[in-house]
SERO-4910 file (N, C-alpha, C, O; in steps of 0.05 Angstrom, whole numbers):
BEGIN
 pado doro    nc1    nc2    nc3   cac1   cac2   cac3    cc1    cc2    cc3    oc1    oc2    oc3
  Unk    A   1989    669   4076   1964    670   4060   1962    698   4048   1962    720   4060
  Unk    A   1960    695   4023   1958    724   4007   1939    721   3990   1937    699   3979
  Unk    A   1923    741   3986   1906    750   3967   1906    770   3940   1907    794   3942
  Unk    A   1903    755   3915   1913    766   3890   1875    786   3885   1854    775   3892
  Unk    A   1875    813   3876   1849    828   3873   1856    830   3851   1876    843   3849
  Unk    A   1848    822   3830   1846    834   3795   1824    861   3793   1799    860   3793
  Unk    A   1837    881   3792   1837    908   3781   1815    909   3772   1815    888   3759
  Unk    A   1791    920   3768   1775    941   3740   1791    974   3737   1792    991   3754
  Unk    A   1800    975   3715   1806    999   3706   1802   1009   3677   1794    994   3659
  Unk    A   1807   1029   3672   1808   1046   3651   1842   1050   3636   1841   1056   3612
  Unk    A   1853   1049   3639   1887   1048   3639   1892   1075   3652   1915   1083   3655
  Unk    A   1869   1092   3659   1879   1108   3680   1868   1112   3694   1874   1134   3703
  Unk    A   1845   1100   3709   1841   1103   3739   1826   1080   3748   1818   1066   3729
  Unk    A   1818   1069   3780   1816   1052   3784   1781   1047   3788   1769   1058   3807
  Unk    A   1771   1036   3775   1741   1032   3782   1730   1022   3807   1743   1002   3815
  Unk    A   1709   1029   3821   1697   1034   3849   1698   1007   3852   1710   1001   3873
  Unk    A   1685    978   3834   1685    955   3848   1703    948   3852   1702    928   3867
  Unk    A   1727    954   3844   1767    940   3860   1758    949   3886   1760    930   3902
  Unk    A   1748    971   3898   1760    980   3924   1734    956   3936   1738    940   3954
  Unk    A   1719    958   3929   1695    932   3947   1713    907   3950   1720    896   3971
  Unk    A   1718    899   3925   1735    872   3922   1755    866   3946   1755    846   3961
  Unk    A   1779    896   3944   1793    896   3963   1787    898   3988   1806    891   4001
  Unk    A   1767    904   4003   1755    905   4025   1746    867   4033   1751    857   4055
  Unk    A   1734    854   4010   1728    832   4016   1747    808   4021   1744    786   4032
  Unk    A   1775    822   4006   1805    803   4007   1814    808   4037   1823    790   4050
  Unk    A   1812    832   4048   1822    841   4071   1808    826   4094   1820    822   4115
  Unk    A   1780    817   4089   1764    797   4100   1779    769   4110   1775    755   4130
  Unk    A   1795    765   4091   1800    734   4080   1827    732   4102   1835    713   4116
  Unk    A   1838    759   4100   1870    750   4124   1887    758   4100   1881    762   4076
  Unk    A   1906    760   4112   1935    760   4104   1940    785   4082   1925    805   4082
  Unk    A   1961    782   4064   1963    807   4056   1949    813   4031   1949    791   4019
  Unk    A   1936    833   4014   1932    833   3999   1948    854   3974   1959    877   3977
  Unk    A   1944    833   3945   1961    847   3927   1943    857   3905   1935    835   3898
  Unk    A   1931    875   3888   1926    887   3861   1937    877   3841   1960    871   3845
  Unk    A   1927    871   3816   1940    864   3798   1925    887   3780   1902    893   3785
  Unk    A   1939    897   3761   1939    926   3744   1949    912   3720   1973    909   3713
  Unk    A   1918    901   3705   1936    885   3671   1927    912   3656   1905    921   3658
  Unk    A   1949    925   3637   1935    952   3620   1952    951   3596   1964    932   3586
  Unk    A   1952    968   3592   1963    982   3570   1973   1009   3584   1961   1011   3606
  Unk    A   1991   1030   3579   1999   1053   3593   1991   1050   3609   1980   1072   3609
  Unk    A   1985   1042   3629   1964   1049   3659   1982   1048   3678   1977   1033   3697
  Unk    A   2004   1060   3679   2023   1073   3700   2006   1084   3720   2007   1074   3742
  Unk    A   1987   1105   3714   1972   1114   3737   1949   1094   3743   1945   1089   3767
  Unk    A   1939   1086   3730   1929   1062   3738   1936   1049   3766   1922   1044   3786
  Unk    A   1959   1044   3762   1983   1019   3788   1980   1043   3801   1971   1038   3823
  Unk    A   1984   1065   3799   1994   1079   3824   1974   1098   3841   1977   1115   3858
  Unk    A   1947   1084   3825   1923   1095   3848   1918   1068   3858   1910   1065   3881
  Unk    A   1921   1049   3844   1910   1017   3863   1940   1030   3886   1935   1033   3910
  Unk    A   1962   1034   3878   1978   1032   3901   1968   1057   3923   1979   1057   3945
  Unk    A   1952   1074   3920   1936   1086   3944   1915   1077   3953   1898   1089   3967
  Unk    A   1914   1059   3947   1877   1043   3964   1885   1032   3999   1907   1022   4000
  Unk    A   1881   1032   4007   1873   1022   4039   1880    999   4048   1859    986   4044
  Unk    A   1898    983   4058   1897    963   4064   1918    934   4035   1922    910   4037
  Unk    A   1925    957   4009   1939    940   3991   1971    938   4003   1986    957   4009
  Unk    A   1977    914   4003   2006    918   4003   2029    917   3983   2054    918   3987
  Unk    A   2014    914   3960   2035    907   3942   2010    911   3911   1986    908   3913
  Unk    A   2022    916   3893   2016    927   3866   2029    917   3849   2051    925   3842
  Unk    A   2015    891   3836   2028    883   3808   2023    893   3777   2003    885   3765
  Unk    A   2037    906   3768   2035    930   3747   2044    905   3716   2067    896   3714
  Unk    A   2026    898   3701   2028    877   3678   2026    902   3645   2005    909   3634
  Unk    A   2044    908   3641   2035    929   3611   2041    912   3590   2059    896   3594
  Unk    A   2028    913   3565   2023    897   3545   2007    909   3533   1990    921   3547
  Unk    A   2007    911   3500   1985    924   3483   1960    904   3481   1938    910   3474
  Unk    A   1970    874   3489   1952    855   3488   1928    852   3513   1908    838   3513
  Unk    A   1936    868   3531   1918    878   3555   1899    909   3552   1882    916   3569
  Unk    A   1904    921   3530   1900    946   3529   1866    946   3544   1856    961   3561
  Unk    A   1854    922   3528   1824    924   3528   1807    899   3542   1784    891   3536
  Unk    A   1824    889   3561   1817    873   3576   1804    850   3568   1785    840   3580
  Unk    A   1815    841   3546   1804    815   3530   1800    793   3541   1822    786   3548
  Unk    A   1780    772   3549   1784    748   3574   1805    735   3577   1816    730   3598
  Unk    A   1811    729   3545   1830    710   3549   1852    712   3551   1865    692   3555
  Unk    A   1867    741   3550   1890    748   3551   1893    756   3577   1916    751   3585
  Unk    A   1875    769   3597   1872    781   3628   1882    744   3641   1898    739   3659
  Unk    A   1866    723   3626   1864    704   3644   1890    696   3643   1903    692   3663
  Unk    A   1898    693   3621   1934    681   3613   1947    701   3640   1962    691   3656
  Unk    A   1941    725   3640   1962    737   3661   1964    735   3687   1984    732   3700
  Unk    A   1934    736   3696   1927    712   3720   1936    691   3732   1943    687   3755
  Unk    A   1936    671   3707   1940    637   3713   1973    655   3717   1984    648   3739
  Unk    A   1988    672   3703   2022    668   3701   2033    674   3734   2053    669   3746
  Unk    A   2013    684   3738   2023    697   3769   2007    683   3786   2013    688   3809
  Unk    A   1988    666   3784   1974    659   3813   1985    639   3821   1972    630   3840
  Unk    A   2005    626   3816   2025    611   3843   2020    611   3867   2009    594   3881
  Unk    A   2031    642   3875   2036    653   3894   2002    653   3914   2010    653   3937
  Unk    A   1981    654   3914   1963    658   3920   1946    642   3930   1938    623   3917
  Unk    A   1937    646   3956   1908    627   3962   1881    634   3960   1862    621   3966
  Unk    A   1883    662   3948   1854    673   3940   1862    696   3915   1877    715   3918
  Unk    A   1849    690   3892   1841    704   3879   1815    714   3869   1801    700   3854
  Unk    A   1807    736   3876   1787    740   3875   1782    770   3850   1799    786   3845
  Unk    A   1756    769   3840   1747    791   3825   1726    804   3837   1713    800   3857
  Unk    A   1724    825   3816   1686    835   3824   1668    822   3808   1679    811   3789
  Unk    A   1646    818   3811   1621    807   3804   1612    821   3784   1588    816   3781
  Unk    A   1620    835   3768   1619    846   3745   1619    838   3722   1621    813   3725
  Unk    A   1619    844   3694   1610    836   3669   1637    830   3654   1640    815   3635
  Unk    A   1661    847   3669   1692    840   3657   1693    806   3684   1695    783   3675
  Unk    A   1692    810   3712   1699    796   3729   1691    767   3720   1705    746   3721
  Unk    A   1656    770   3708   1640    735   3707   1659    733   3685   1671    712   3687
  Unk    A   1665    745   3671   1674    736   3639   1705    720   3643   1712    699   3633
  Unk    A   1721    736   3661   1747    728   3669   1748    702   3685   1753    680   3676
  Unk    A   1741    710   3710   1739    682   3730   1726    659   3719   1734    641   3734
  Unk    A   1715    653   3707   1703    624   3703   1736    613   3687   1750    594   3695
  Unk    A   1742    629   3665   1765    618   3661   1793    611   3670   1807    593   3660
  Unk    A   1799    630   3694   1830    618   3715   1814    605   3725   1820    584   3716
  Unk    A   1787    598   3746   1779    575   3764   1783    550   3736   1800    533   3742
  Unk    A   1772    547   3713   1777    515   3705   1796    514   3695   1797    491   3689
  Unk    A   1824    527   3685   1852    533   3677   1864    517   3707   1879    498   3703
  Unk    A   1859    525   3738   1861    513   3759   1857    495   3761   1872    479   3773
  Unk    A   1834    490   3750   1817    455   3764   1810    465   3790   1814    449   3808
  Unk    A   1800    489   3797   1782    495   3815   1753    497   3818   1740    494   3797
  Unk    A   1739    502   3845   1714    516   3835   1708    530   3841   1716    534   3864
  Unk    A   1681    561   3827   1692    580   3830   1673    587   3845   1651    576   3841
  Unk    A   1676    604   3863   1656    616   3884   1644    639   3876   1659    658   3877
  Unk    A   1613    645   3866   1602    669   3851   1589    680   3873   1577    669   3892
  Unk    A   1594    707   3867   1575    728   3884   1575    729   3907   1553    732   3918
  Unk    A   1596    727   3922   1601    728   3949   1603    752   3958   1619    768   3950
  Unk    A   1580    757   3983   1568    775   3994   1582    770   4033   1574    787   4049
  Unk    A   1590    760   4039   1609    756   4055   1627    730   4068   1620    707   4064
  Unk    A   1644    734   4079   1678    728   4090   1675    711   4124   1680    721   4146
  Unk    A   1666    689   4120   1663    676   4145   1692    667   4152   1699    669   4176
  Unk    A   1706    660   4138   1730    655   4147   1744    658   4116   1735    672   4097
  Unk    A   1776    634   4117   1791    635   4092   1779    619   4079   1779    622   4054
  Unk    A   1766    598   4089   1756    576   4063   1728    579   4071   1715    558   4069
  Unk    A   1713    605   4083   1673    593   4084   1673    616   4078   1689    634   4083
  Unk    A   1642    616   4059   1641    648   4051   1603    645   4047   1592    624   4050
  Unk    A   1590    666   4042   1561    666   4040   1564    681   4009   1582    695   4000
  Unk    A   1537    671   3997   1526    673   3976   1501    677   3967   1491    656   3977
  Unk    A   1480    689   3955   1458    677   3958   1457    669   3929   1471    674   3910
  Unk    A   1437    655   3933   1413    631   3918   1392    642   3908   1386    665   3913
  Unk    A   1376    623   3890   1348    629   3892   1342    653   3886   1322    658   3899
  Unk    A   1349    678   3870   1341    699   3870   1346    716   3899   1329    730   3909
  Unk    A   1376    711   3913   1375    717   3939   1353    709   3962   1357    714   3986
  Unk    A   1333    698   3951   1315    687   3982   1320    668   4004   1308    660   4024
  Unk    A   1357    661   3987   1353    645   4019   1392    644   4019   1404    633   4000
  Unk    A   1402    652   4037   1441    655   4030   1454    620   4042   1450    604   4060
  Unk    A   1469    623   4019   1484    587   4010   1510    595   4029   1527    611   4023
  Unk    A   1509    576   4056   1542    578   4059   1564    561   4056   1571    546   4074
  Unk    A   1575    562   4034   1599    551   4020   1626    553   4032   1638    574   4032
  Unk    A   1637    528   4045   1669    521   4046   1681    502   4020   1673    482   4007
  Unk    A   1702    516   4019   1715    502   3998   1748    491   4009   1756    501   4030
  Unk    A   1762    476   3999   1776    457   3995   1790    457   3986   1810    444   3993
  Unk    A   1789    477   3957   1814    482   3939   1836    497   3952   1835    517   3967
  Unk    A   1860    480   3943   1882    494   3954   1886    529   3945   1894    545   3962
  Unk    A   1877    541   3913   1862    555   3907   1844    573   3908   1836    575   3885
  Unk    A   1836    585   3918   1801    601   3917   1797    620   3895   1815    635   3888
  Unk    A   1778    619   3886   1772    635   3855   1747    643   3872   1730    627   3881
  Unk    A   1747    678   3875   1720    681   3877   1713    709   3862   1730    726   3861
  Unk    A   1685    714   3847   1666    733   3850   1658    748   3871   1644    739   3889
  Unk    A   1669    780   3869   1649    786   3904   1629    806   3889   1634    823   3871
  Unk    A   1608    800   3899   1582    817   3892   1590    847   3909   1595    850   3933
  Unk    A   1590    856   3900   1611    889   3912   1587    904   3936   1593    918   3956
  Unk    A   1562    897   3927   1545    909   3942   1550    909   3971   1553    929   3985
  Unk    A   1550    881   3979   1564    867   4001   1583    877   4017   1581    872   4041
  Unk    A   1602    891   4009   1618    906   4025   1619    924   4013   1612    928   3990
  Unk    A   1633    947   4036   1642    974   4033   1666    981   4018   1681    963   4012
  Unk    A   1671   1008   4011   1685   1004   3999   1715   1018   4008   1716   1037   4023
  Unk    A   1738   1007   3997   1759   1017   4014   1765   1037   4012   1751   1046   3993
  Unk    A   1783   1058   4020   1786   1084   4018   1815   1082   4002   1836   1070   4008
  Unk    A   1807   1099   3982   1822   1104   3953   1841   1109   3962   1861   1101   3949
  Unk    A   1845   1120   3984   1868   1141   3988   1888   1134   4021   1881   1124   4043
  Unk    A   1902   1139   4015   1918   1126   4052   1931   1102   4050   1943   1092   4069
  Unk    A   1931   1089   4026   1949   1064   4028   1983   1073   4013   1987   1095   4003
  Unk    A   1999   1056   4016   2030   1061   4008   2040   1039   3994   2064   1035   3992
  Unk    A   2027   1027   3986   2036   1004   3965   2067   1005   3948   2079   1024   3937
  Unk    A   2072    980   3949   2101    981   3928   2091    974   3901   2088    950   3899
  Unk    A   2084    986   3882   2085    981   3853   2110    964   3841   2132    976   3840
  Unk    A   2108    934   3830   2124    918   3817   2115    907   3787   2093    896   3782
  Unk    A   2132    912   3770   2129    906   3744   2129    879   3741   2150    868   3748
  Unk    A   2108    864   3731   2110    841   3729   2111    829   3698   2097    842   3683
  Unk    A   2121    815   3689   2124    805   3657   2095    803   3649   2078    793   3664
  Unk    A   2090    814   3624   2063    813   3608   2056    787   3593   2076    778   3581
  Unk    A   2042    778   3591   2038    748   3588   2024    749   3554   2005    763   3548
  Unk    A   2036    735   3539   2031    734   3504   2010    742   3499   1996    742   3519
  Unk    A   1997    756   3471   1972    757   3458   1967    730   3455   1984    714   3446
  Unk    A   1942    721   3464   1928    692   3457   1925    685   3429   1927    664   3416
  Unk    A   1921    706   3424   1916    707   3392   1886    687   3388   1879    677   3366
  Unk    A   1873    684   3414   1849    683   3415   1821    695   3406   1803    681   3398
  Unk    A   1820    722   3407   1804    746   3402   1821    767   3401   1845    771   3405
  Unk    A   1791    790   3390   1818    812   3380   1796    833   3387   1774    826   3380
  Unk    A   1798    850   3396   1784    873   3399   1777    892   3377   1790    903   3359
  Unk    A   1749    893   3382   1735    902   3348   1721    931   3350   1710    941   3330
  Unk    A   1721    942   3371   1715    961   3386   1688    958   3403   1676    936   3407
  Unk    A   1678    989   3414   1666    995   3439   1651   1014   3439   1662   1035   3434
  Unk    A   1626   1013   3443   1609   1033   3442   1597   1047   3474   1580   1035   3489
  Unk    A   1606   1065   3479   1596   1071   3503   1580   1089   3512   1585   1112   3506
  Unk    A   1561   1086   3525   1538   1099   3528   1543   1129   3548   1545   1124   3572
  Unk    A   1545   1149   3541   1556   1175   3558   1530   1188   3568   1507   1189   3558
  Unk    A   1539   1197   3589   1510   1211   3605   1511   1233   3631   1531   1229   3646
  Unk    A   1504   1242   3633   1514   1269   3650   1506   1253   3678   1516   1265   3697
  Unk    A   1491   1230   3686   1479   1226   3711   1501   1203   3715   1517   1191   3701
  Unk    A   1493   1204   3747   1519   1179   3755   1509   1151   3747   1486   1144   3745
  Unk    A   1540   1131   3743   1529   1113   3735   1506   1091   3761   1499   1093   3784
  Unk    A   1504   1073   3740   1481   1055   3754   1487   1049   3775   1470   1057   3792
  Unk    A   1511   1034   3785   1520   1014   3795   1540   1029   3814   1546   1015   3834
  Unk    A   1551   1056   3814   1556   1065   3831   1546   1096   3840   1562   1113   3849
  Unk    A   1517   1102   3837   1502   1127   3845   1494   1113   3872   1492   1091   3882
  Unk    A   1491   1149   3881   1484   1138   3922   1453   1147   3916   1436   1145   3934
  Unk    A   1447   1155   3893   1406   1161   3889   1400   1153   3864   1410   1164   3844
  Unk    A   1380   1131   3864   1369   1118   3840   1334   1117   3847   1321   1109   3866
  Unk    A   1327   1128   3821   1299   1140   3827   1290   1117   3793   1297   1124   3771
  Unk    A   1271   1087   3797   1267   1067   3784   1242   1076   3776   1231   1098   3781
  Unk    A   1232   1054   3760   1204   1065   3744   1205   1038   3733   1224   1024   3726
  Unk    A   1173   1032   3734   1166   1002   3723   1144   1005   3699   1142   1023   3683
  Unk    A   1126    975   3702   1112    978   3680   1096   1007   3674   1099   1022   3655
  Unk    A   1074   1011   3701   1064   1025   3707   1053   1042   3685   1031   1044   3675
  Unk    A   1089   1059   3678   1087   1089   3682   1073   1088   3651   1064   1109   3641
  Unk    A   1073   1063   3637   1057   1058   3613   1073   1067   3587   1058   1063   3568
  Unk    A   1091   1075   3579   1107   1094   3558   1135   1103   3564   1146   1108   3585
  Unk    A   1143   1103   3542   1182   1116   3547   1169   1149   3562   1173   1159   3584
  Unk    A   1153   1160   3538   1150   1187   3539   1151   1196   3570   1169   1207   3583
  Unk    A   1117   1182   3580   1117   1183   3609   1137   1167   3627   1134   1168   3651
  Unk    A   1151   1157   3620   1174   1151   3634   1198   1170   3643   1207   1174   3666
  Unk    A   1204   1179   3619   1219   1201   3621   1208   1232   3633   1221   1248   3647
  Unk    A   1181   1235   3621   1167   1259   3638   1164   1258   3663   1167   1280   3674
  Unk    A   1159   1240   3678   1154   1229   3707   1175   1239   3724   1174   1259   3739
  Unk    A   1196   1222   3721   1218   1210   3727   1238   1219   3727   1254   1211   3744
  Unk    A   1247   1240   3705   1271   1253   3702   1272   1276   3723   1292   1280   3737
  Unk    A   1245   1294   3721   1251   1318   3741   1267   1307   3764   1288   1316   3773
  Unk    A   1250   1281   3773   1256   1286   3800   1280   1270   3809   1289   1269   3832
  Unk    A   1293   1255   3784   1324   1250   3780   1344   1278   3788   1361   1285   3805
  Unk    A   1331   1288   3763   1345   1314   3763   1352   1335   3794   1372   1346   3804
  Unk    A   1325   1334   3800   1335   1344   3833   1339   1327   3859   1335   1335   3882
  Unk    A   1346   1304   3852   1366   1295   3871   1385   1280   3859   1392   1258   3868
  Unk    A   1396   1293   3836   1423   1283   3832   1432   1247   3821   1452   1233   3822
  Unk    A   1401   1243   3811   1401   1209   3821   1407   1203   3786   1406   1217   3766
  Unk    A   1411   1172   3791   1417   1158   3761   1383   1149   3761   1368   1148   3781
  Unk    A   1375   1144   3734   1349   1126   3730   1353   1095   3732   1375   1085   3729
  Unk    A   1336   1085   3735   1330   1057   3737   1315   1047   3727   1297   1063   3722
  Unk    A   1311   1024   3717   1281   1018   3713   1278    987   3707   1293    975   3692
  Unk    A   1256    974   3721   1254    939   3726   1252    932   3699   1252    947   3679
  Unk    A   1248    896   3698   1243    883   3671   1229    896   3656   1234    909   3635
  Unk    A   1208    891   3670   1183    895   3645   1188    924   3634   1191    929   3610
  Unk    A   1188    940   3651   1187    973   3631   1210    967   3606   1204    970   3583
  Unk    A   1240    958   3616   1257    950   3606   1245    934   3572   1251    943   3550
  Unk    A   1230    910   3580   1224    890   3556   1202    907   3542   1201    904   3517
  Unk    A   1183    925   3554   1157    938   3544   1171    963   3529   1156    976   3515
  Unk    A   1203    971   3529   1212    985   3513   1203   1028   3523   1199   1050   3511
  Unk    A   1205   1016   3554   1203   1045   3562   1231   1055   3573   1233   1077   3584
  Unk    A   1253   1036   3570   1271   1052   3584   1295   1031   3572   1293   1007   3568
  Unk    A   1321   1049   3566   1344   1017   3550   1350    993   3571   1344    990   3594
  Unk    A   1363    977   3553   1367    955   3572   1396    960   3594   1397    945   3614
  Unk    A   1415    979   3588   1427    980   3617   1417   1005   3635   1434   1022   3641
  Unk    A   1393   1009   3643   1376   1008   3664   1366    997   3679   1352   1004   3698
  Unk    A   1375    969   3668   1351    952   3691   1365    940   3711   1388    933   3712
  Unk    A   1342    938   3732   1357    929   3764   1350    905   3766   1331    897   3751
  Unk    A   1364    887   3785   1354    866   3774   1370    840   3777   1395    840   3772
  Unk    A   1354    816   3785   1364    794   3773   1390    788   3751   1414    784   3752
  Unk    A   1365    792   3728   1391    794   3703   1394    816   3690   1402    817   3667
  Unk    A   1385    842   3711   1402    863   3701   1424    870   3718   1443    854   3716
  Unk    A   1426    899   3742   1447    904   3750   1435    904   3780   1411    902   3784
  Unk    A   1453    905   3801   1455    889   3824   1459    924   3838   1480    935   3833
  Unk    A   1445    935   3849   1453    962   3857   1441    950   3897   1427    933   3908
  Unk    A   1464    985   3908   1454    982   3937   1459   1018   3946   1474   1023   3965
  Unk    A   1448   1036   3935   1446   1066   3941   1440   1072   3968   1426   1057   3983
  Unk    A   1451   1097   3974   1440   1096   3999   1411   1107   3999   1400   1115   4020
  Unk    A   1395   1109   3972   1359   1123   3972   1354   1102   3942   1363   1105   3919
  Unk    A   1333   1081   3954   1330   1081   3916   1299   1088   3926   1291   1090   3949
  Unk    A   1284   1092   3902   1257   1102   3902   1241   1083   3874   1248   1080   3851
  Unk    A   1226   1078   3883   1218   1060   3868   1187   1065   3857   1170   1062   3875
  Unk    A   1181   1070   3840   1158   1091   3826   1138   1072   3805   1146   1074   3782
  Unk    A   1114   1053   3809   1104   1037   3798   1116   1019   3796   1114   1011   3772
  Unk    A   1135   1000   3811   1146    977   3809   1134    961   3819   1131    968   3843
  Unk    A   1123    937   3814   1105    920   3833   1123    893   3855   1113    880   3874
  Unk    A   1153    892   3843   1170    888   3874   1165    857   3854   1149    843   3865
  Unk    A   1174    849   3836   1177    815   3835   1206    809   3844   1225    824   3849
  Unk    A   1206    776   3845   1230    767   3857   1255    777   3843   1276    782   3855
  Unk    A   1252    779   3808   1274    783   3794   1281    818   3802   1303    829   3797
  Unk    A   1258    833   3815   1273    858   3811   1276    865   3844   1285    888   3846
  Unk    A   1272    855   3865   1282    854   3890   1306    838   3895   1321    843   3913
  Unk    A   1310    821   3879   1341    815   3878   1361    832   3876   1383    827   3887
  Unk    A   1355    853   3863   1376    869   3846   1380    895   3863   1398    910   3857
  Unk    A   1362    900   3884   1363    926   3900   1355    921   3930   1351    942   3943
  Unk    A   1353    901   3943   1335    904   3966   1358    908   3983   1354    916   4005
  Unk    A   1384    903   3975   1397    914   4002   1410    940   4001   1433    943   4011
  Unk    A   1389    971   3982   1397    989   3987   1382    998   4013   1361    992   4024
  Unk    A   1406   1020   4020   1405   1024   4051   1371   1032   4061   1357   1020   4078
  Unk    A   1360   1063   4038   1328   1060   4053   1318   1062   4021   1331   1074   4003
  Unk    A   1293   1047   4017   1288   1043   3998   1256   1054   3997   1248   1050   4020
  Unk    A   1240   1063   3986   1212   1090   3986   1204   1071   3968   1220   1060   3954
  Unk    A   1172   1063   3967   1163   1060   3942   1137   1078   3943   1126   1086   3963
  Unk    A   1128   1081   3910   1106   1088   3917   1091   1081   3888   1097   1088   3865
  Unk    A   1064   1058   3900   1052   1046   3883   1025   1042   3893   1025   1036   3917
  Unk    A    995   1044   3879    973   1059   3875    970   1020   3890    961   1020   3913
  Unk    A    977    997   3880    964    975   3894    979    969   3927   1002    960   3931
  Unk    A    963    976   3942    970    967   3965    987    941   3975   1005    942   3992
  Unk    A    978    911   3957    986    893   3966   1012    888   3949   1017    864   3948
  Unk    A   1033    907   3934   1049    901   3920   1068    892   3932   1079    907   3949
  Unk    A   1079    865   3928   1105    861   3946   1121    882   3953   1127    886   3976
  Unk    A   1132    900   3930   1160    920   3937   1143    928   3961   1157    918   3978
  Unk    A   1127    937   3972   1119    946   4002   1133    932   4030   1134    942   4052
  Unk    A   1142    905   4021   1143    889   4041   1177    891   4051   1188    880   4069
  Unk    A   1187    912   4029   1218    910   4037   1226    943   4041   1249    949   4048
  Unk    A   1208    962   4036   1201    983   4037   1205    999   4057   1184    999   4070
  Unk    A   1223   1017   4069   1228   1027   4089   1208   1048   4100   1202   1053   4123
  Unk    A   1195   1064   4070   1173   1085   4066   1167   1074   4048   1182   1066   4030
  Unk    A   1140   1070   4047   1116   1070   4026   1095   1085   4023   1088   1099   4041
  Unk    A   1082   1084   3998   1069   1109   3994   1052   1100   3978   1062   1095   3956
  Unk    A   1024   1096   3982   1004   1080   3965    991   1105   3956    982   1119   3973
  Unk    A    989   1112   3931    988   1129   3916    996   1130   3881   1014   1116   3873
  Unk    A    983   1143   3866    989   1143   3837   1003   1161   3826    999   1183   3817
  Unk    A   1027   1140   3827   1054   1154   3817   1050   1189   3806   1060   1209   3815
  Unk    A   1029   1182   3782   1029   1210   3762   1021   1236   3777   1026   1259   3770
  Unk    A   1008   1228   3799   1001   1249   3819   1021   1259   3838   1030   1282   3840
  Unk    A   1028   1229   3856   1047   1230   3882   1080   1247   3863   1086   1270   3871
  Unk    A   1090   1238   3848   1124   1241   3837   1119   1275   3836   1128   1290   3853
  Unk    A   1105   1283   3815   1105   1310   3802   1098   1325   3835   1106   1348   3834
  Unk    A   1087   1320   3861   1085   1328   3882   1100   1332   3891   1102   1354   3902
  Unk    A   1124   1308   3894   1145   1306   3907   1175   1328   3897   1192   1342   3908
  Unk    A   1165   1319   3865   1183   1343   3868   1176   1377   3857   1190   1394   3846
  Unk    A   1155   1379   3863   1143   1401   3879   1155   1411   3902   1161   1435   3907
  Unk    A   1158   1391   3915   1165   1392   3954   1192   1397   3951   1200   1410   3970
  Unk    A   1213   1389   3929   1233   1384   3944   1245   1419   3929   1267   1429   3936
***
C-alpha cells in the first residue's frame, strides 16, 4: 500500500499544505511518494525529497506543467496512479480544482476535506458547516482524497532522504492555456499559513476604521488580517481575507476576533484555532461560545487598549 501526495509548489519551493498532506498519507500506512509536476523545479523535488517520512520523489518537468493548469497536473496524475491506493491532495484552490478530475477520470469517489485517518479505507470529514463530522469508508480500489490541512500537523521540512526519480511528463492537453496571474504581495504572513490572525467583522463599520483599528495591533504581533463575510461583502476588507465557510479555512495558534458576531459560515473557517480571544460589546454573540478568552467590550475602546498594553 502506497500513497501518491501531489505537491503545491512554486517551481522552487515546496508550499506548507504538502507537508500537512504528507503527514495525513503517513496516517493511511505504507509508504509514501511526492509527486513534483513543474517546470525547472529541480529544487522543488529536492526539498519535497527533505520532508519527513517521504520515501520516494517523483520529479515530472514539462513547460506544460509550468503553471499548474488542471488539466494538464491531472493528465500527469491519471499517467502515474497505477501504482497507488491513495492519492491524495490539499484542500486547496489548486487541490479542489485538480482532484475532482483524476477521482471521475478513475470512476472513483472523491473524499473532500478530510480532517482525519481512521484507518486505509475510513476517514472523518465534516458536514454541515462542520457541526457535525461524516465518517466515510470507501470501497474504491482507488482513494482520491482532499485533506483539509488544518487537521493535521505539519511534517518537518527537513530530516527526510528521499530518492528523487524522473518520471515522463505527460502531453500539453491543449485544453487551456495560461493567460497569466495577478498576485497580491504583502509584507504580513499569509492567511492560511500565519500562527497570529487578528479578524474584524461587520462591526468595525468602514474599511477606514477597519484598517485604523486593526492594523496596529496586527502590526505588533506580527499577525496576518482577517476578516468575516459581511465586512468582506460590506466592502471593508478584500475578498481574500475572509475566514470562513466560503472563504479560507485557517487554524493559528492566537486568532482574535474583534466585532465578529461568530455565525455558522464564519466559525467554520476558524474554530479549530488553537486559543481563540474575542472581543464583542454583545454578550450573547455566539463567537463567545467557542472562545477560549472573551471580552465583552467595544472593540474601538478595548483594541487601541490592547495595544497600548502590549
Amino acid at each position: 500500500m502506497t500513497a501518491l501526495v501531489i505537491a503545491e509548489h512554486d517551481n522552487a519551493s515546496i508550499k506548507g499544505a504538502t507537508l500537512n498532506t504528507v503527514t495525513a498519507a503517513a496516517a493511511v500506512g505504507g509508504d509514501v511518494h511526492v509527486l513534483v509536476a513543474g517546470f525547472n523545479a529541480g529544487a522543488a523535488a529536492a526539498a519535497a525529497a527533505q520532508i519527513a517520512g517521504v520515501s520516494k520523489v517523483l520529479h515530472a518537468d514539462s513547460a506544460a506543467l509550468e503553471n499548474g493548469l488542471a488539466e494538464n497536473l491531472a493528465a500527469q496524475v491519471l499517467a502515474i496512479a497505477g501504482g497507488y491506493s491513495h492519492i491524495l491532495f490539499p484542500a486547496t484552490a489548486s487541490g479542489k480544482n485538480v482532484a475532482p478530475r483524476v477521482a471521475a477520470l478513475l470512476d472513483v469517489a472523491q473524499l473532500s476535506d478530510v480532517t482525519k485517518v481512521i484507518s486505509a479505507d475510513t476517514f472523518e470529514r465534516p458536514i454541515y458547516a462542520g457541526n457535525a463530522i461524516a465518517t466515510v469508508q470507501s470501497s474504491d480500489a482507488t482513494k482520491v482524497l482532499t485533506v483539509r490541512t488544518t487537521g493535521f500537523d505539519a511534517a518537518a521540512a527537513q530530516g527526510g532522504n528521499a530518492t528523487v526519480v524522473t518520471v515522463a511528463a505527460a502531453a500539453d492537453s491543449g485544453k487551456s492555456s495560461f493567460a497569466g496571474r495577478e498576485v497580491t504581495k504583502s509584507d504580513r504572513p499569509e492567511l492560511t499559513a500565519a500562527k497570529i490572525i487578528v479578524s474584524g467583522g461587520r462591526a468595525l463599520g468602514s474599511n477606514d476604521k477597519f484598517m485604523e483599528v486593526l492594523t496596529p495591533l496586527a502590526d505588533k504581533l506580527g499577525a496576518a488580517l482577517g476578516a468575516s463575510r459581511a465586512a468582506v461583502d460590506a466592502g471593508y476588507a478584500p475578498n481574500d481575507w475572509q475566514v470562513g465557510q466560503t472563504g479560507k479555512i485557517v487554524a493559528p495558534q492566537l486568532y482574535i476576533a474583534c466585532g465578529i458576531s461568530g455565525a455558522i459560515q464564519h466559525l467554520a473557517g476558524m474554530k479549530d484555532s488553537k486559543v481563540i480571544v474575542a472581543i464583542n460589546k454583545d454578550a450573547e454573540a455566539p463567537i463567545f461560545s467557542v472562545a477560549d478568552y472573551g471580552l465583552e467590550a467595544d472593540l474601538f475602546t478595548a483594541v487601541p487598549e490592547l495595544v497600548g498594553s502590549l
